[in-house]
BAKEFI-56810 format. One record per residue (C-alpha): z, x, y. Coordinates in nm, 4 decimals, always signed. Last residue first. Layout:
N
[[Z, X, Y]];
...
! end
This chain:
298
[[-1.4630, -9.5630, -3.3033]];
[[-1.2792, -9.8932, -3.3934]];
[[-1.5643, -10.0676, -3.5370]];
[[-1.5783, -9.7072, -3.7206]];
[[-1.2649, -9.7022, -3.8558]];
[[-1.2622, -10.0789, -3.9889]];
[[-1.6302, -9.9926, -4.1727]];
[[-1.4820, -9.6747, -4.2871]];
[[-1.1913, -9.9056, -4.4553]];
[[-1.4040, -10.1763, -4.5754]];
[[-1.5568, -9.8593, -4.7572]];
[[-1.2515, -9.7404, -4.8974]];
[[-1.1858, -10.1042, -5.0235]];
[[-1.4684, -10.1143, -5.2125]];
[[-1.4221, -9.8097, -5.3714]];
[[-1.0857, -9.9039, -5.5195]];
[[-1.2520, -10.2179, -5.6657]];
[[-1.5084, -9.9602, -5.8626]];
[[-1.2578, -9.7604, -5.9270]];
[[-1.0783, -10.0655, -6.1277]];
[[-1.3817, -10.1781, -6.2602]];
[[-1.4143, -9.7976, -6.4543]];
[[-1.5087, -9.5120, -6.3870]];
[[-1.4768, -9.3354, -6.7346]];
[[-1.4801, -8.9772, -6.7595]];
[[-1.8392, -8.8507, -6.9537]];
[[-1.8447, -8.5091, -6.7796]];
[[-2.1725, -8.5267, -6.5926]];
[[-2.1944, -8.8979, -6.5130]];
[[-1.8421, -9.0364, -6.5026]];
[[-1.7053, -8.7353, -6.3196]];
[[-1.9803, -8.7494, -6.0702]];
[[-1.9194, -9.0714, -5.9766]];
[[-1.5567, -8.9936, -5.9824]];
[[-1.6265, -8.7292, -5.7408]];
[[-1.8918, -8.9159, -5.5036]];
[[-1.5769, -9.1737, -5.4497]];
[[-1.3602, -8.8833, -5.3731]];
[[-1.5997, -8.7597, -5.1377]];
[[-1.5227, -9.0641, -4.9344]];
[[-1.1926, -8.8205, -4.8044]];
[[-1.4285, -8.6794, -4.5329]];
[[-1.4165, -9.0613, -4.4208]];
[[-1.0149, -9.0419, -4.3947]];
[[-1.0424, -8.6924, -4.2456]];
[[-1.2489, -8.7963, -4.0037]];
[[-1.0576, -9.1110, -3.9158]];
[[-0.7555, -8.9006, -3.8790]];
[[-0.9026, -8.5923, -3.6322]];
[[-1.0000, -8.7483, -3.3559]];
[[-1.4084, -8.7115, -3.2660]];
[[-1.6102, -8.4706, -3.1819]];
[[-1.4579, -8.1507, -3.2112]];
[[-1.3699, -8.2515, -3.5734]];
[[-1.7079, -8.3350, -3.6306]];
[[-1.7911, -7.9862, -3.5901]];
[[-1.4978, -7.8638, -3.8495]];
[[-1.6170, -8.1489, -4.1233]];
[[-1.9445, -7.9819, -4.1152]];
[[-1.8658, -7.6262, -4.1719]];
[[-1.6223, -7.7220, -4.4342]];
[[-1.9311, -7.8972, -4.6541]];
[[-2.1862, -7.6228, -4.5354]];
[[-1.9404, -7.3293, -4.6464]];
[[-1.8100, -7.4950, -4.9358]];
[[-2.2151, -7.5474, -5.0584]];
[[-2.1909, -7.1735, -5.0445]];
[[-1.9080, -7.0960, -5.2594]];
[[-2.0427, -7.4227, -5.4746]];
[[-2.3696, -7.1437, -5.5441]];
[[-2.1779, -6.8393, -5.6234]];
[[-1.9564, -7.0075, -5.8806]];
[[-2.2851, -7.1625, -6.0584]];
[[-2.5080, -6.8587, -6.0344]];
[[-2.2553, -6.6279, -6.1308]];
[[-2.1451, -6.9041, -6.4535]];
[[-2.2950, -6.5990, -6.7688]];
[[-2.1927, -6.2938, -6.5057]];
[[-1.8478, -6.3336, -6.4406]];
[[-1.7056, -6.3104, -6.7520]];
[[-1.8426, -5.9979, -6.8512]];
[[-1.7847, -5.8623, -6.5181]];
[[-1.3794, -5.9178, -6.4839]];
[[-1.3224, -5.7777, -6.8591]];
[[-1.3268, -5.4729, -6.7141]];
[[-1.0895, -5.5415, -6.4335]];
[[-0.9162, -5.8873, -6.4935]];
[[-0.6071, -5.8678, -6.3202]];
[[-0.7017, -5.6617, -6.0301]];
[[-1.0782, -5.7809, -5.9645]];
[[-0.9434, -6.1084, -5.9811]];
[[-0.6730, -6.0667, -5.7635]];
[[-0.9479, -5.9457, -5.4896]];
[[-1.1625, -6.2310, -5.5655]];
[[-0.8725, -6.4289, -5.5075]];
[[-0.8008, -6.2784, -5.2066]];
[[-1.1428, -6.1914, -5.0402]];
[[-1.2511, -6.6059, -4.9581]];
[[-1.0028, -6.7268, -4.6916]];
[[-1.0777, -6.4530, -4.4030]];
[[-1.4577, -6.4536, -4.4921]];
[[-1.4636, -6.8433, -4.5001]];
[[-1.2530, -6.8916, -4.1951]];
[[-1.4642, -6.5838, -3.9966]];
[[-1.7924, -6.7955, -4.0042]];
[[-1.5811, -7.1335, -3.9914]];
[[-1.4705, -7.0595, -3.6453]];
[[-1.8066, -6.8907, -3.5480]];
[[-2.0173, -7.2076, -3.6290]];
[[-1.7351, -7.4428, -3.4913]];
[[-1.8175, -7.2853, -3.1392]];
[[-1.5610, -7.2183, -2.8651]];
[[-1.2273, -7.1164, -3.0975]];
[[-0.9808, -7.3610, -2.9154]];
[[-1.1565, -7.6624, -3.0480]];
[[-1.2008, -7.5248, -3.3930]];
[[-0.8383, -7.4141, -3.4196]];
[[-0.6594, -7.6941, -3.3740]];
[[-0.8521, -7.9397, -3.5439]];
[[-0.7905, -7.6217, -3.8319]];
[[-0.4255, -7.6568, -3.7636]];
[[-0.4877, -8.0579, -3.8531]];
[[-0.7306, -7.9964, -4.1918]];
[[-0.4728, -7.6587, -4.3156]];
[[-0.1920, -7.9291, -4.3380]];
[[-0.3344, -8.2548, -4.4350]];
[[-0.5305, -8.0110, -4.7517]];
[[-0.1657, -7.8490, -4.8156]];
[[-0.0370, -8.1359, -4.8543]];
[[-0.3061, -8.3036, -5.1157]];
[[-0.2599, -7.9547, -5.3215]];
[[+0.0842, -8.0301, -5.3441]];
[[-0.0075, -8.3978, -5.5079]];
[[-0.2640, -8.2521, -5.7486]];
[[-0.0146, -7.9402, -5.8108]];
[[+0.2612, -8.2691, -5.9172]];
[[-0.0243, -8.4968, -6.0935]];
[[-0.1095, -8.1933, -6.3402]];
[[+0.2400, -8.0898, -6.3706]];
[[+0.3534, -8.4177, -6.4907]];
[[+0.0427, -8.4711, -6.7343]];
[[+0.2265, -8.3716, -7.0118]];
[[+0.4183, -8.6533, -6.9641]];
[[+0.1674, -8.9186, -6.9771]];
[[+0.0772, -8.7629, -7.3182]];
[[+0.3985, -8.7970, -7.4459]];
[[+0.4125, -9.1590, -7.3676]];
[[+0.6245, -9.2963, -7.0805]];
[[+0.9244, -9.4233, -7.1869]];
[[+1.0058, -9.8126, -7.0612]];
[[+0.8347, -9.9769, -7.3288]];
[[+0.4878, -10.0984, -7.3365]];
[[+0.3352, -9.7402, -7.5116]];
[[-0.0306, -9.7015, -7.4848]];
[[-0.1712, -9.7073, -7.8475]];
[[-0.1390, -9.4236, -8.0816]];
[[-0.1849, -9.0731, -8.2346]];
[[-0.3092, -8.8618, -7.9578]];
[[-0.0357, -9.0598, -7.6658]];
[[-0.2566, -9.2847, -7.4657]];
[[-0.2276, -9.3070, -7.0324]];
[[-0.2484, -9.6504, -6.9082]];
[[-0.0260, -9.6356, -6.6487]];
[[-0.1643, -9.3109, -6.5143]];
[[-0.5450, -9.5037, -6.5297]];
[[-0.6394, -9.5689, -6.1862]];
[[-0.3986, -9.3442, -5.9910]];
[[-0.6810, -9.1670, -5.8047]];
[[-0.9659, -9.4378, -5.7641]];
[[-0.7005, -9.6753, -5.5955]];
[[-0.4858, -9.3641, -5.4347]];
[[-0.8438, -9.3378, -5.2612]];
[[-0.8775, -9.6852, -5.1845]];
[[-0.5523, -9.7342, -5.0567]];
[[-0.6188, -9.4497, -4.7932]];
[[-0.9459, -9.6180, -4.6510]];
[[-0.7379, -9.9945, -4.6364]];
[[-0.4830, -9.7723, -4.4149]];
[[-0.7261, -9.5354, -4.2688]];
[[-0.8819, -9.8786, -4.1115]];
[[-0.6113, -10.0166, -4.0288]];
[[-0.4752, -9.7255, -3.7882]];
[[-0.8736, -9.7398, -3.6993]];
[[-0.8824, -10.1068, -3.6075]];
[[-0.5069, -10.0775, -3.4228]];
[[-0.6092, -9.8211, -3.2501]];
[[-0.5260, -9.3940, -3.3807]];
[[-0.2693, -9.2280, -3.1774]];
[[-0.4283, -8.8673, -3.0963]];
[[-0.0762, -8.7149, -2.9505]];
[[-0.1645, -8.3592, -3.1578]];
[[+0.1266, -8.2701, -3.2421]];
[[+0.2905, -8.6196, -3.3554]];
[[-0.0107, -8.8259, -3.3992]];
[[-0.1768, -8.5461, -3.5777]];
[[+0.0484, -8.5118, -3.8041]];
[[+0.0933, -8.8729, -3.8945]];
[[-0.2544, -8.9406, -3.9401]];
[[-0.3021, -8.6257, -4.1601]];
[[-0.0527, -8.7073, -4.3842]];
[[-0.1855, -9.0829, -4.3912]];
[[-0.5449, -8.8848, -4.4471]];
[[-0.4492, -8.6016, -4.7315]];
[[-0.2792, -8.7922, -5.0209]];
[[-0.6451, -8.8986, -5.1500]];
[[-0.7913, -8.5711, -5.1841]];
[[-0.5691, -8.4032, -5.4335]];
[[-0.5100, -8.7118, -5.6321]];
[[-0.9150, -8.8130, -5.6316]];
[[-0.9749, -8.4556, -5.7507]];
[[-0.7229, -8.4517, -6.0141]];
[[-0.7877, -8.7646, -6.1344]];
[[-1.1978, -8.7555, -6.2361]];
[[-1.1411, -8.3775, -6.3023]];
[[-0.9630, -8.4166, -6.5659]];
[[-0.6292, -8.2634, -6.5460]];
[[-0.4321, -7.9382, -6.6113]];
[[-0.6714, -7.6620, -6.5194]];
[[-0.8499, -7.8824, -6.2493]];
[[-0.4427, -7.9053, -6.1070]];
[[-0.4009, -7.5321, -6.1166]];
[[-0.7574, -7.4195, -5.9935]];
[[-0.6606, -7.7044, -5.6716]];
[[-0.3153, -7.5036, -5.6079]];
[[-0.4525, -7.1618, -5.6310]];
[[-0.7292, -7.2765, -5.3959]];
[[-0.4795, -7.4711, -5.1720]];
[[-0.2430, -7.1931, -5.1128]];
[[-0.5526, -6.9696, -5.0244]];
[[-0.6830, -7.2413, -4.7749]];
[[-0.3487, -7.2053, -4.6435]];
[[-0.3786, -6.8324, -4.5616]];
[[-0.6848, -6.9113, -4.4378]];
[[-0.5310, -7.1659, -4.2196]];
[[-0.2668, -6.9595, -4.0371]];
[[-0.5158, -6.6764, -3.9422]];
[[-0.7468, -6.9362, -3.7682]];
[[-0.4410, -7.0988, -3.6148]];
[[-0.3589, -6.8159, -3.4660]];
[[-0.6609, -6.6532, -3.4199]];
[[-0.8006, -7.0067, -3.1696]];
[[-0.6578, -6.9052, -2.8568]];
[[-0.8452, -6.6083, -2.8584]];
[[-1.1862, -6.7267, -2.8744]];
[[-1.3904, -6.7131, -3.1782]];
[[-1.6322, -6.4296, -3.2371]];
[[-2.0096, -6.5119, -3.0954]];
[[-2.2714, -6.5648, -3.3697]];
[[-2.4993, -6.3698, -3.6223]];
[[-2.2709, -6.1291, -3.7564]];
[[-2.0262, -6.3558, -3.8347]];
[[-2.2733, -6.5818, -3.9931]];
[[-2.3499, -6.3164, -4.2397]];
[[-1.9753, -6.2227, -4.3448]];
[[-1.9293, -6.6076, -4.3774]];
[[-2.1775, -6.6755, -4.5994]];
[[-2.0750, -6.3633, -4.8171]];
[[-1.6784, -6.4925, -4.7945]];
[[-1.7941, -6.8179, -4.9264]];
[[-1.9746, -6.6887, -5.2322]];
[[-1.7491, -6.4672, -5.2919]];
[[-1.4208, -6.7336, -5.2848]];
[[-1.6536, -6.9551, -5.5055]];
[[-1.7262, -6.7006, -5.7493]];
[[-1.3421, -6.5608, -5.7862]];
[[-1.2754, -6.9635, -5.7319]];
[[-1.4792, -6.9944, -6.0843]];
[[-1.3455, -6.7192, -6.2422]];
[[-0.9905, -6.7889, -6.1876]];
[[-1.0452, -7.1432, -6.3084]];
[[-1.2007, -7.0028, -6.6651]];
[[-1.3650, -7.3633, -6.7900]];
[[-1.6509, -7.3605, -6.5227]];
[[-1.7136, -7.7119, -6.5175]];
[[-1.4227, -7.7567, -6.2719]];
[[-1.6204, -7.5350, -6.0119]];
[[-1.9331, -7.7296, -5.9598]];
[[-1.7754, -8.0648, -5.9464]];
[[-1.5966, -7.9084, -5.6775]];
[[-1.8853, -7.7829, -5.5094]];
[[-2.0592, -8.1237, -5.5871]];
[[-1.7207, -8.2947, -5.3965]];
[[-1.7779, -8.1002, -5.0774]];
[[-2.1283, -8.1717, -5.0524]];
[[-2.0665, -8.5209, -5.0943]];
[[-1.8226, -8.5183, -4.8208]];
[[-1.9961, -8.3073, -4.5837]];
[[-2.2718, -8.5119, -4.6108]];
[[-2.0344, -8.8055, -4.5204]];
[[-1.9111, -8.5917, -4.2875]];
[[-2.2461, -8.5152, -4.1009]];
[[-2.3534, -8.9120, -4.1158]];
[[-2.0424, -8.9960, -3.9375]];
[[-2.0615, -8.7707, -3.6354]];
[[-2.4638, -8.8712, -3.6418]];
[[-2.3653, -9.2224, -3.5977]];
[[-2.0761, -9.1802, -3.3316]];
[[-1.7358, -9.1790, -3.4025]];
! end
């Protein structure tokens, strides 16, 4: 990857994880992806109007996508509903770039070297680091951690949480290779996220508007500002990722797209008073020797 490939995804990265940040803190999850789904899908609605469609070739996997961006929203407002953002975010990011590896190598035949391989190895170990950091540890209300075999009730109730954190990780490898597809087929990344973020952003706003109906305004209008704004930021932190995607292969971008889990915890420690931790802070190191392995590689 060249210099300015890796300086637009690791603005895309922190971007992407100050959207995020953005949308946990609004406490009604449909709301917030109601806002962020708008907010998108009016960004998109403009640009589409203001650049070439996307060729052909690249409605298939255009189409295919947005319906798995959808799957991902729902899954992501499930998992910041259960968990703190500080896990859930790390956990839904950090199963993406072996998935993505592996996919990629087998449809796509872009076989990562031996420095990059490693690379999104050490990268990859440093997410799950900063994601699982903590699990063990977890405290029932009314005690200690337990050091017996049965994991404490709170641990449990955390199942779900780690399960839709996990899912949502999938669906991220998933929608991140057909979109590698899509963006080189489509003729201009510009266009290709244009009709991506007004394909992907009606339904939940739609649902919303269905479900909610006069109640749907009221709660809307105190965190508009908020929702609409991390809809946009979306749009700059996708649009990013998608151009260096025609740039360079598609694993070690997603592993240094993934950095944005280091910029979440951050941001979970400062804003919403989750610990960090020396763990996370040993996890971070080693996603960092794992960019610098990806890009000696690049």
């Amino acid at each position: 990857m060249t210099p300015l490939v890796v300086a637009a995804v690791l603005a895309a990265a922190v971007t992407h994880a100050s959207w995020n940040a953005l949308a946990h803190h609004i406490e009604d999850q449909l709301i917030a992806f109601t806002l962020v789904g708008s907010g998108g899908a009016l960004c998109g609605l403009v640009l589409a109007f203001s650049v070439p469609a996307p060729a052909a070739a690249a409605w298939p996997p255009l189409l295919l996508s947005a319906a798995l961006h959808v799957v991902y929203q729902l899954l992501l407002m499930r998992s910041f509903g259960l968990g703190d953002f500080g896990q859930m975010y790390p956990i839904a990011r950090g199963t993406a770039p072996l998935v993505v590896t592996v996919l990629a190598a087998v449809f796509l035949h872009e076989w990562p070297d031996v420095w990059q391989s490693t690379g999104v190895a050490l990268a990859t170990a440093g997410l799950l680091g900063v994601a699982l950091w903590g699990i063990r540890r977890e405290r029932p209300a009314d005690g200690p951690a337990r050091s017996g075999p049965e994991p404490s009730p709170r641990a449990v109730s955390r199942l779900p949480a780690l399960s839709a954190a996990v899912a949502t990780g999938l669906a991220i490898a998933s929608y991140t290779v057909i979109d590698g597809v899509g963006v080189r087929a489509s003729g201009s990344a510009l266009s290709y996220v244009a009709w991506l973020m007004l394909l992907e952003g009606v339904p939940i706003p739609v649902y919303a508007l269905l479900t909610r109906r006069g109640a749907l305004r009221a709660r809307l209008r105190p965190v508009a500002l908020r929702g609409l704004t991390a809809g946009a930021l979306s749009v700059v932190a996708y649009g990013l990722v998608l151009w260096a995607q025609t740039r360079a292969p598609l694993a070690p971008v997603a592993a240094l797209r993934e950095s944005s889990i280091i910029a979440g915890a951050v941001i979970g420690a400062l804003f919403f008073k989750e610990r960090f931790g020396t763990p996370r802070v040993a996890a971070s190191v080693l996603m960092v020797g794992g960019i610098a392995l990806m890009l000696h590689g690049s």
